[in-house]
ChimeraX commands (.cxc) that place a marker at each C-alpha (Angstrom):
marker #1 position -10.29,-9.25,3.32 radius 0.5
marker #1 position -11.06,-8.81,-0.62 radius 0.5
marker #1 position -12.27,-11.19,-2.57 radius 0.5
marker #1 position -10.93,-13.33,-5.02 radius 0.5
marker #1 position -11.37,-12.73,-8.72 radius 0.5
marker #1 position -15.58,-13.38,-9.15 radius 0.5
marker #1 position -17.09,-12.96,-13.00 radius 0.5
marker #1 position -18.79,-9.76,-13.47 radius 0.5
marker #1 position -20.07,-9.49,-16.95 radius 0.5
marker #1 position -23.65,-9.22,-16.14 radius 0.5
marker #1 position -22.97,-6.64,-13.19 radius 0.5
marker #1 position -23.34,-2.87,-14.29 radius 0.5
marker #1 position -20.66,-0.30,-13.36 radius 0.5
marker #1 position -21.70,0.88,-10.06 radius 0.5
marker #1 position -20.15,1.23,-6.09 radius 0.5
marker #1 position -19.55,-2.39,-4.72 radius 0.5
marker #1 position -18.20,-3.51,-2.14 radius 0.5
marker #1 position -14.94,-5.46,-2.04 radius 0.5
marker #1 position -14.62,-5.52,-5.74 radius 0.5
marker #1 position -12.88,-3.44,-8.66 radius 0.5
marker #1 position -14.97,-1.73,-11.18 radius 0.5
marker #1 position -14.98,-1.16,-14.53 radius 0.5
marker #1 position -16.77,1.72,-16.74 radius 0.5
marker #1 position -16.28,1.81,-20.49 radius 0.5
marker #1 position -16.57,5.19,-20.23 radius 0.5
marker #1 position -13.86,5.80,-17.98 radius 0.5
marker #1 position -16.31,7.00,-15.24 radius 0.5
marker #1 position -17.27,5.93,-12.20 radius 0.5
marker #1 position -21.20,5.30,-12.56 radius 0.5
marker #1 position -23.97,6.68,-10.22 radius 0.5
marker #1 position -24.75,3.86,-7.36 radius 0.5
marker #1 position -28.27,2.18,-8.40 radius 0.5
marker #1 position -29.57,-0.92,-6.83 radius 0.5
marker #1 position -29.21,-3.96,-9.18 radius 0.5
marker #1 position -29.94,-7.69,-8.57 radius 0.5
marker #1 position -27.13,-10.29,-8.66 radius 0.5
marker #1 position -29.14,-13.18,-8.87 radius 0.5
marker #1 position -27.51,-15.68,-11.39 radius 0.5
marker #1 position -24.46,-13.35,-11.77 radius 0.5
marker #1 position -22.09,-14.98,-9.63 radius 0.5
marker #1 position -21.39,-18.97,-10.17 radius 0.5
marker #1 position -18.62,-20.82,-8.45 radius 0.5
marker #1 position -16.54,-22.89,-11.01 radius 0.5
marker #1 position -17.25,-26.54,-11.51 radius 0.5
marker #1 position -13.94,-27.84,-10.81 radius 0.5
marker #1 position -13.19,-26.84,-7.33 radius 0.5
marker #1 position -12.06,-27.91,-3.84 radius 0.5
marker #1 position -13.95,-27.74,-0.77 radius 0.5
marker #1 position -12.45,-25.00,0.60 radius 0.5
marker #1 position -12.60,-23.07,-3.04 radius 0.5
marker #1 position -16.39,-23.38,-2.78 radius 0.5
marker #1 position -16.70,-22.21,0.49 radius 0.5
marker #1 position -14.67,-19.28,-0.10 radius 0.5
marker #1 position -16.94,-18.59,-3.46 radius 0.5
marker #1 position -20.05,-19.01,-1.50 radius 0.5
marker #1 position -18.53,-16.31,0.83 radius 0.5
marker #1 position -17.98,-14.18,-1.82 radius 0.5
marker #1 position -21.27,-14.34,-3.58 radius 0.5
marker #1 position -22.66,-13.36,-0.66 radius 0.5
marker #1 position -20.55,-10.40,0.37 radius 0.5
marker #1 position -21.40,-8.98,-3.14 radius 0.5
marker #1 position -24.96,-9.56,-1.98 radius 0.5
marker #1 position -24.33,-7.19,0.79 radius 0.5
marker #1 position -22.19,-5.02,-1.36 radius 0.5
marker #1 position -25.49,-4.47,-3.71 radius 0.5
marker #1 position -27.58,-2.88,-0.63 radius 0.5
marker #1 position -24.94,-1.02,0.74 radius 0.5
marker #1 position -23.83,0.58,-2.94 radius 0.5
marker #1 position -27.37,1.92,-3.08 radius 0.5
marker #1 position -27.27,3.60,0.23 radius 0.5
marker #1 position -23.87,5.53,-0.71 radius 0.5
marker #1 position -24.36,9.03,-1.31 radius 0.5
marker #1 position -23.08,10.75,-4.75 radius 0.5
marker #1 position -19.17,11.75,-3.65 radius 0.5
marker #1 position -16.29,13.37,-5.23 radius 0.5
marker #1 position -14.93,10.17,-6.12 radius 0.5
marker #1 position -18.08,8.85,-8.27 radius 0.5
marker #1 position -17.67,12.21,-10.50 radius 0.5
marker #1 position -13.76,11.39,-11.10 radius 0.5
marker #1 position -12.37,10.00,-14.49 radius 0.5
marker #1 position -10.68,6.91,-14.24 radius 0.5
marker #1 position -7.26,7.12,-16.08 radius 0.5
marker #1 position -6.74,5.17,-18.90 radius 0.5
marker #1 position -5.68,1.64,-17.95 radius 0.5
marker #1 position -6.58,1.78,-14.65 radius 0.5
marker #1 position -9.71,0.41,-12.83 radius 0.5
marker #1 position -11.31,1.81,-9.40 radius 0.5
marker #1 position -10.91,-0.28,-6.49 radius 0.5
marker #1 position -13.40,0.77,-3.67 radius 0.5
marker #1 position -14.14,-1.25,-0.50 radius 0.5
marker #1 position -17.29,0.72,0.89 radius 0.5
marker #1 position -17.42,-0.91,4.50 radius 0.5
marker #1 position -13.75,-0.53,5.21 radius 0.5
marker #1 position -13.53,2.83,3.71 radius 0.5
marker #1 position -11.21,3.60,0.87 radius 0.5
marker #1 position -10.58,3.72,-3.00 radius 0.5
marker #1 position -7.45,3.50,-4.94 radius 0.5
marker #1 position -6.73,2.14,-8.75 radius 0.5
marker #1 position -4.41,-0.02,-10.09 radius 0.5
marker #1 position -3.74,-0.94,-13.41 radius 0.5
marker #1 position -6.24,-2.64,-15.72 radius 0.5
marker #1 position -4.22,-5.43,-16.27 radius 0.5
marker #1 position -2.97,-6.45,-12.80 radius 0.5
marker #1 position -4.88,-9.29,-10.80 radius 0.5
marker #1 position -6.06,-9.70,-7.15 radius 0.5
marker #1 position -3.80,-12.08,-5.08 radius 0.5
marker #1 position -4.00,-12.89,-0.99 radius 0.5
marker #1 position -1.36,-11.09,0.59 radius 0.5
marker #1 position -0.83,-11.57,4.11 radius 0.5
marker #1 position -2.10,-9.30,7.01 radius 0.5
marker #1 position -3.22,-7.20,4.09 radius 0.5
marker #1 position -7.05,-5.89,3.23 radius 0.5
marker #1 position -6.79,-5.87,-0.49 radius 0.5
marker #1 position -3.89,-6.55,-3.45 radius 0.5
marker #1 position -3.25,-6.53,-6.83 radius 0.5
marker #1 position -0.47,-7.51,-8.44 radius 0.5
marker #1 position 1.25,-7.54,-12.32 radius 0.5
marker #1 position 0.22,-10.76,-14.20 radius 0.5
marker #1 position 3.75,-11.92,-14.53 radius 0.5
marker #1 position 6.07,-9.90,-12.28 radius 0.5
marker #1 position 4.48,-10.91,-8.67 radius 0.5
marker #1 position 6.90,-8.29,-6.91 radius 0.5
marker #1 position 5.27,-5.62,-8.81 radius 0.5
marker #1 position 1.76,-4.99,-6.62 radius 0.5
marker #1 position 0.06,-2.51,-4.62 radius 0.5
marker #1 position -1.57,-3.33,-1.07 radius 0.5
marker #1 position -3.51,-2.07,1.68 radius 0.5
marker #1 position -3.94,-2.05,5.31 radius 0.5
marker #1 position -4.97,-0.77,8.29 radius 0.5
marker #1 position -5.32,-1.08,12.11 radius 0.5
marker #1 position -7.07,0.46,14.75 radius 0.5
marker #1 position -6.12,4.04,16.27 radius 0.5
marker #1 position -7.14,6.83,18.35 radius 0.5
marker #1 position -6.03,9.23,16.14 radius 0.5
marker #1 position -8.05,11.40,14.17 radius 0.5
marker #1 position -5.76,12.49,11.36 radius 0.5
marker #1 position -2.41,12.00,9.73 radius 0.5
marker #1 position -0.84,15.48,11.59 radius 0.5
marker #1 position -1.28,13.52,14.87 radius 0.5
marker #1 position 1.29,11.24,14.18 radius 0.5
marker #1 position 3.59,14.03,13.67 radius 0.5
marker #1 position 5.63,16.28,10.89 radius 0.5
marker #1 position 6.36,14.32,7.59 radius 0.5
marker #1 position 9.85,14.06,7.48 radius 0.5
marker #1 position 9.92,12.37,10.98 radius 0.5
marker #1 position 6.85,10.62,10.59 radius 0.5
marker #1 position 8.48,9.19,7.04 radius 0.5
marker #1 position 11.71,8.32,8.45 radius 0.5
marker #1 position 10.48,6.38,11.14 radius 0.5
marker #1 position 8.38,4.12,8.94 radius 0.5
marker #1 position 11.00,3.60,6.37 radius 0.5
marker #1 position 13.83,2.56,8.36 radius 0.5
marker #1 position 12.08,1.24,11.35 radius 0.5
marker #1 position 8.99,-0.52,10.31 radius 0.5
marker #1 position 9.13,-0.94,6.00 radius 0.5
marker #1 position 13.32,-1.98,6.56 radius 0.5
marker #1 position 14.84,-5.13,7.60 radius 0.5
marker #1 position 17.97,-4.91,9.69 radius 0.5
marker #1 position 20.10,-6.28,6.64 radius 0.5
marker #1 position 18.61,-3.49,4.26 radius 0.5
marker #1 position 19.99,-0.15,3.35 radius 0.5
marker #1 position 17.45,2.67,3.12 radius 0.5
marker #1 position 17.01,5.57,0.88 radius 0.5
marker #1 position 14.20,7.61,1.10 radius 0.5
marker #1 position 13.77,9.93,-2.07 radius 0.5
marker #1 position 10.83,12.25,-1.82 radius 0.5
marker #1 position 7.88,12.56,0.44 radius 0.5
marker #1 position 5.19,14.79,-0.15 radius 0.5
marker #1 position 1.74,15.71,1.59 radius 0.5
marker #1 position -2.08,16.32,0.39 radius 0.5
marker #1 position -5.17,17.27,1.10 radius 0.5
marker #1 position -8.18,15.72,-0.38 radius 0.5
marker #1 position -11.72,16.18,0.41 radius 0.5
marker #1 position -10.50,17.45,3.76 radius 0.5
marker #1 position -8.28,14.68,4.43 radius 0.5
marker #1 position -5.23,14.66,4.92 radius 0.5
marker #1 position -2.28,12.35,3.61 radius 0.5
marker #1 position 1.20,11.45,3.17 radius 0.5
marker #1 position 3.11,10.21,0.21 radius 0.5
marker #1 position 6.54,9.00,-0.19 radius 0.5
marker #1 position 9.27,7.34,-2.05 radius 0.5
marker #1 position 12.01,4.86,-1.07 radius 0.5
marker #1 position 14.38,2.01,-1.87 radius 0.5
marker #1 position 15.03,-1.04,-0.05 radius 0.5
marker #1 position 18.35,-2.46,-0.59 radius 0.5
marker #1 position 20.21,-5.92,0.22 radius 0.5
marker #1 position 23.20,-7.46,-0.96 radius 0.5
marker #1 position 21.20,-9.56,-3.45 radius 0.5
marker #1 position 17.93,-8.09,-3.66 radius 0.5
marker #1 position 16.64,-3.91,-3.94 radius 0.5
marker #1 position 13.04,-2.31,-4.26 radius 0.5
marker #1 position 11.66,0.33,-4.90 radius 0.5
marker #1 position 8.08,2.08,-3.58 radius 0.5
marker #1 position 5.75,5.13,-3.01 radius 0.5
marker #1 position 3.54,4.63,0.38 radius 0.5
marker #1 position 0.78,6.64,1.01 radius 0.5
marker #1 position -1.20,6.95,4.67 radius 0.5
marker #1 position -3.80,8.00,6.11 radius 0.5
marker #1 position -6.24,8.48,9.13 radius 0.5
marker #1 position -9.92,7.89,8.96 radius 0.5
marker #1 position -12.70,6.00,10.55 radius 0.5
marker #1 position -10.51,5.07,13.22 radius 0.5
marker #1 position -8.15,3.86,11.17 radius 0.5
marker #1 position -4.47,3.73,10.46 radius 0.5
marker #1 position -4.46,3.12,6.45 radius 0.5
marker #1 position -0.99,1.95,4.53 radius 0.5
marker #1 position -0.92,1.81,0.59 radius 0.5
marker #1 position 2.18,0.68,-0.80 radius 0.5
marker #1 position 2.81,-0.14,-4.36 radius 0.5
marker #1 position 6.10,-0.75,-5.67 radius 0.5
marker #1 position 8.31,-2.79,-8.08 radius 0.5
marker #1 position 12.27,-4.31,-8.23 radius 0.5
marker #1 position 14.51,-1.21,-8.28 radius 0.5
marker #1 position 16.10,-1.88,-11.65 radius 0.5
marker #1 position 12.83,-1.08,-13.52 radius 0.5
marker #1 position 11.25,1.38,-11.45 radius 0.5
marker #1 position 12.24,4.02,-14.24 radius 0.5
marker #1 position 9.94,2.05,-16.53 radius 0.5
marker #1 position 7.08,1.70,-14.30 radius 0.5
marker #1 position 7.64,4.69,-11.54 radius 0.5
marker #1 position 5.12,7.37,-12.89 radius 0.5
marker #1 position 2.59,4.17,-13.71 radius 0.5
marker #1 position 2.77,3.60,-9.94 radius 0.5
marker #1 position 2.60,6.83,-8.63 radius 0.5
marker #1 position -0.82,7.61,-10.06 radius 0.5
marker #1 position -1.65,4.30,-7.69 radius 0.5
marker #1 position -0.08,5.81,-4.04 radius 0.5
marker #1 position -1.85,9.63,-5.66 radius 0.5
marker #1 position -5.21,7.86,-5.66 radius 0.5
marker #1 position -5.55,6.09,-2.32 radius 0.5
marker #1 position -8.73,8.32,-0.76 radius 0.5
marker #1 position -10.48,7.59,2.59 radius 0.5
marker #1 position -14.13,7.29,2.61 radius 0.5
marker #1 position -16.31,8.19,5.36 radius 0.5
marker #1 position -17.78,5.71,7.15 radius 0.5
marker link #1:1,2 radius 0.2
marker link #1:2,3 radius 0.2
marker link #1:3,4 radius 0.2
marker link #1:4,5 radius 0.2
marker link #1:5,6 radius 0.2
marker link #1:6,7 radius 0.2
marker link #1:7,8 radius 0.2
marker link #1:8,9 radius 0.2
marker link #1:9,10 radius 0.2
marker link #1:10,11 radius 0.2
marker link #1:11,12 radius 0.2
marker link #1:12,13 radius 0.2
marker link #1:13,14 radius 0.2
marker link #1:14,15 radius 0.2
marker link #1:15,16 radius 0.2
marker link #1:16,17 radius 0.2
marker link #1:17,18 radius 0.2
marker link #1:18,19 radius 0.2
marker link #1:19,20 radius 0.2
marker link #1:20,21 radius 0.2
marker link #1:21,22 radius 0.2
marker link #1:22,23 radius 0.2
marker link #1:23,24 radius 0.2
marker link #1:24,25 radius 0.2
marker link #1:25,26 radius 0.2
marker link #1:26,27 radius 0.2
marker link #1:27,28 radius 0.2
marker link #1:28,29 radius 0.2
marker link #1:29,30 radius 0.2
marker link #1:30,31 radius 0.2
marker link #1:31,32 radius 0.2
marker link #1:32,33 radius 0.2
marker link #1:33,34 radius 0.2
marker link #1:34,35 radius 0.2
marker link #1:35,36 radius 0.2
marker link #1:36,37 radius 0.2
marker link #1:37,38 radius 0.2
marker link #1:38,39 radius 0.2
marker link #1:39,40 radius 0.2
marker link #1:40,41 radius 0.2
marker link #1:41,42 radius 0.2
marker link #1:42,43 radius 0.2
marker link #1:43,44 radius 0.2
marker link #1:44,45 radius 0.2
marker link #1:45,46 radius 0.2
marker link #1:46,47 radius 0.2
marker link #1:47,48 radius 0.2
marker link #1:48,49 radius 0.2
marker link #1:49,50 radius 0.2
marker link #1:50,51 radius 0.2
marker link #1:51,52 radius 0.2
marker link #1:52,53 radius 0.2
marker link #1:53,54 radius 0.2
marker link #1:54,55 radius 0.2
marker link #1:55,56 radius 0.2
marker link #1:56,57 radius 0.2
marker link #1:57,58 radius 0.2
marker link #1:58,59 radius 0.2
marker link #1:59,60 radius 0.2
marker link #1:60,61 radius 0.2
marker link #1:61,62 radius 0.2
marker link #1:62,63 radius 0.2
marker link #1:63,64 radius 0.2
marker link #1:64,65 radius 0.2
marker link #1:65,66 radius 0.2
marker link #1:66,67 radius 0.2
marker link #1:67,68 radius 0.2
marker link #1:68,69 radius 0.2
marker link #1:69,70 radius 0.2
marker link #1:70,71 radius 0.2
marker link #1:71,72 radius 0.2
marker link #1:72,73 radius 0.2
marker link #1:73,74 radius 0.2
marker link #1:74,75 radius 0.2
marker link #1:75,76 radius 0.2
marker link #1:76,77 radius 0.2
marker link #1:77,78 radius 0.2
marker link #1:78,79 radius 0.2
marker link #1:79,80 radius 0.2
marker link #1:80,81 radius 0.2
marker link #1:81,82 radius 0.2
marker link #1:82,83 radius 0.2
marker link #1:83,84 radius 0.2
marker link #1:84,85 radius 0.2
marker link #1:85,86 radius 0.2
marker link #1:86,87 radius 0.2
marker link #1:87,88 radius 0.2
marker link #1:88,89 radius 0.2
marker link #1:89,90 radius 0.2
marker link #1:90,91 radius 0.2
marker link #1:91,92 radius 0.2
marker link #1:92,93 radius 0.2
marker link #1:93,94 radius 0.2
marker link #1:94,95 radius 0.2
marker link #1:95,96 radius 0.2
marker link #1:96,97 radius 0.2
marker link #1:97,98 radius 0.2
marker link #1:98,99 radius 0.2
marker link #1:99,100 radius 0.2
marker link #1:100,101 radius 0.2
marker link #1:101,102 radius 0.2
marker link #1:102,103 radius 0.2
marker link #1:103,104 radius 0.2
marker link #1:104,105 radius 0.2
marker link #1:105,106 radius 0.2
marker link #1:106,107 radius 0.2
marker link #1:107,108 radius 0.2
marker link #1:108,109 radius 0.2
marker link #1:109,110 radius 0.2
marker link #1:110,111 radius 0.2
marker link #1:111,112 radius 0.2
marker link #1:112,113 radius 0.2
marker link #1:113,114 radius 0.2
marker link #1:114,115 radius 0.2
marker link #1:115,116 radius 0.2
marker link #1:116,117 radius 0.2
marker link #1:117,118 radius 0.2
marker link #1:118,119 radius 0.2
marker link #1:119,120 radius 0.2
marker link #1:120,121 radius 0.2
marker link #1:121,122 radius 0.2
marker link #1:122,123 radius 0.2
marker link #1:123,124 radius 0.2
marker link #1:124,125 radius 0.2
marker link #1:125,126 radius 0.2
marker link #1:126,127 radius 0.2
marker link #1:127,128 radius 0.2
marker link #1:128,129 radius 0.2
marker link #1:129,130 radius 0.2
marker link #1:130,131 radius 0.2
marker link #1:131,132 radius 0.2
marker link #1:132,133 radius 0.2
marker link #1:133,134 radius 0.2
marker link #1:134,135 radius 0.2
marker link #1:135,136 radius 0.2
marker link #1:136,137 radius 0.2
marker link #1:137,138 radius 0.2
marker link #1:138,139 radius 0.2
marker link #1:139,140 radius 0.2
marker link #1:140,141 radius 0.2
marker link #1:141,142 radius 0.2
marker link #1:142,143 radius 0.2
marker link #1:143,144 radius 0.2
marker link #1:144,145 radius 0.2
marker link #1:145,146 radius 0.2
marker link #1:146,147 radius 0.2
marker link #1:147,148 radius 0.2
marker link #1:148,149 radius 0.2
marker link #1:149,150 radius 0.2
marker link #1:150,151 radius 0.2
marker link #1:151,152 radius 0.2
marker link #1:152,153 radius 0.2
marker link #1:153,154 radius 0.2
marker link #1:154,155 radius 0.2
marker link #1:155,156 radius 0.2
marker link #1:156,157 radius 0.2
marker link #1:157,158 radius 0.2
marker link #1:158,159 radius 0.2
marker link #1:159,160 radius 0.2
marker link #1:160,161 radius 0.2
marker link #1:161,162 radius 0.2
marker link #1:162,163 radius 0.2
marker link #1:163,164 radius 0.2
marker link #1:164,165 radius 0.2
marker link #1:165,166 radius 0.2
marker link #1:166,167 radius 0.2
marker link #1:167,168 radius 0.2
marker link #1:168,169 radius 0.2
marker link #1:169,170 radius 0.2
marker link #1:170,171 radius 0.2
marker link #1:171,172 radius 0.2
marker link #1:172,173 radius 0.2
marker link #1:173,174 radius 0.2
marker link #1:174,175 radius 0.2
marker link #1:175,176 radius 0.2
marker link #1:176,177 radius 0.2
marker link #1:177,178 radius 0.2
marker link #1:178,179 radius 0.2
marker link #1:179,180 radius 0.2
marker link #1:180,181 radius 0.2
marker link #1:181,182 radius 0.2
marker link #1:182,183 radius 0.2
marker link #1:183,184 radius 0.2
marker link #1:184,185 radius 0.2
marker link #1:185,186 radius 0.2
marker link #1:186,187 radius 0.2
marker link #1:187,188 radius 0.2
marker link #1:188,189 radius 0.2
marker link #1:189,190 radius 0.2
marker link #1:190,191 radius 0.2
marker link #1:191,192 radius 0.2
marker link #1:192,193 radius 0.2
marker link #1:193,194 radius 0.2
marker link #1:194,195 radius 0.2
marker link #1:195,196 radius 0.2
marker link #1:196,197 radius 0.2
marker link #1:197,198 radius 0.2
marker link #1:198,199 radius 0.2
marker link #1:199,200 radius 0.2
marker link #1:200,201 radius 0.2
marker link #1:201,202 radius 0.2
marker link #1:202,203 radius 0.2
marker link #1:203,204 radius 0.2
marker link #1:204,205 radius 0.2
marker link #1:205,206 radius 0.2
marker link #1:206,207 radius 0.2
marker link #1:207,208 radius 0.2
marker link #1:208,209 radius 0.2
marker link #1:209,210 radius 0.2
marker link #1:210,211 radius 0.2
marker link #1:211,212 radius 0.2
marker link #1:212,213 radius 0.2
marker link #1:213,214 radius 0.2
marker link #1:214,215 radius 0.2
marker link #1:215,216 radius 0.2
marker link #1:216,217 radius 0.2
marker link #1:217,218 radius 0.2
marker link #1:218,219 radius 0.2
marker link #1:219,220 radius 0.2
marker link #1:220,221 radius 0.2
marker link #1:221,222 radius 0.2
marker link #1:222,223 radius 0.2
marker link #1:223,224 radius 0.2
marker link #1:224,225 radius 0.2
marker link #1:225,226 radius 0.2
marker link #1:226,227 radius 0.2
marker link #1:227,228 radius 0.2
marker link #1:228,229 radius 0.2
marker link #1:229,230 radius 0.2
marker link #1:230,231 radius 0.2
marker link #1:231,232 radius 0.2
marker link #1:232,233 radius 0.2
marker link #1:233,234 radius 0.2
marker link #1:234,235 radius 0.2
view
């Protein structure tokens, strides 16, 4: 699972793992070895279980420091990061995405990693994945079937109505990946979302990001650059 929010002003901008990055120069920096000793402290005022869970992270960043020097240069470490966005990238699990600058990680369950807007908590982006056989995306079948499926079958409840308004497909880096856009709707509640999969490593990878459907006109093309950047690494 992520971590929780750790300070990381004396970090430089390099590949961790488990953490999002930041590069005042809009770029994702060349991986170099660094030390993290006295970066990371655990808050004064906390529970038992808070500690514990800091403890953990300090010492997954440890790991992430060894592992971020042993990552070769990639496609994604030349990339610009838009403006106001910052590059999430979880190295051992294998994938990248951003998510806006402002947003904040949160635990959300059965998921890998989340973000989520500062005040509007149903306006987030998550990941996860589970285990397959399956080597890429095509396996699983054409778009429009595989889509469908998802959306009504898995993504709906029984009591929502489903509209599903564009799907598209891309290849990246020799990857291959599906993208699409729906709406969830109830009597008293309706959302709307872009999804992005993939197949790597084993792996059966879900981004969705999304928002409530009354201002996804405000926020739609903010969150598409989010499901547009989801990339598997290799692994």
């Amino acid at each position: 699972m992520a971590m929780s929010s750790v300070s990381l002003n004396c970090v430089p901008a390099t590949f961790t793992t488990k953490m999002s990055m930041v590069t005042h120069s809009n770029e994702l920096a060349r991986a170099t070895p660094f030390s993290l000793q006295n970066c990371l402290t655990c808050p004064k005022e906390t529970t038992s279980n808070e500690e514990n869970n800091c403890k953990r992270r300090q010492l997954l960043l440890g790991v992430g420091a060894v592992t971020a020097s042993l990552v070769p240069t990639s496609s994604l470490q030349a990339e610009e990061i838009p403006q106001n966005y910052k590059a999430f990238v979880d190295i051992p699990d294998g994938y990248s995405y951003y998510y806006p600058s402002d947003w904040r990680e949160f635990d959300f369950r059965g998921h890998d990693s989340a973000f989520k807007d500062r005040f509007l908590q149903l306006q987030n982006v998550r990941v996860r994945f589970i285990p397959t056989a399956k080597t890429d995306i095509h396996d699983l079948g054409p778009i429009e079937e595989v889509v469908y499926n998802l959306v009504n079958h898995v993504y709906a409840a029984p009591n929502q109505m489903v509209n599903i308004i564009d799907m598209q497909e891309r290849t990246t880096d020799g990857k291959n990946y599906y993208t699409f856009e729906y709406t969830l709707t109830s009597s008293n509640y309706a959302s709307a979302s872009f999804a992005t999969i993939a197949i790597g490593n084993g792996r059966y990878y879900t981004l969705v990001v999304g928002a409530l459907e009354r201002r996804w006109r405000r926020v739609r093309n903010k969150l598409k650059v989010v499901a547009d950047s989801f990339k598997v690494l290799d692994i």
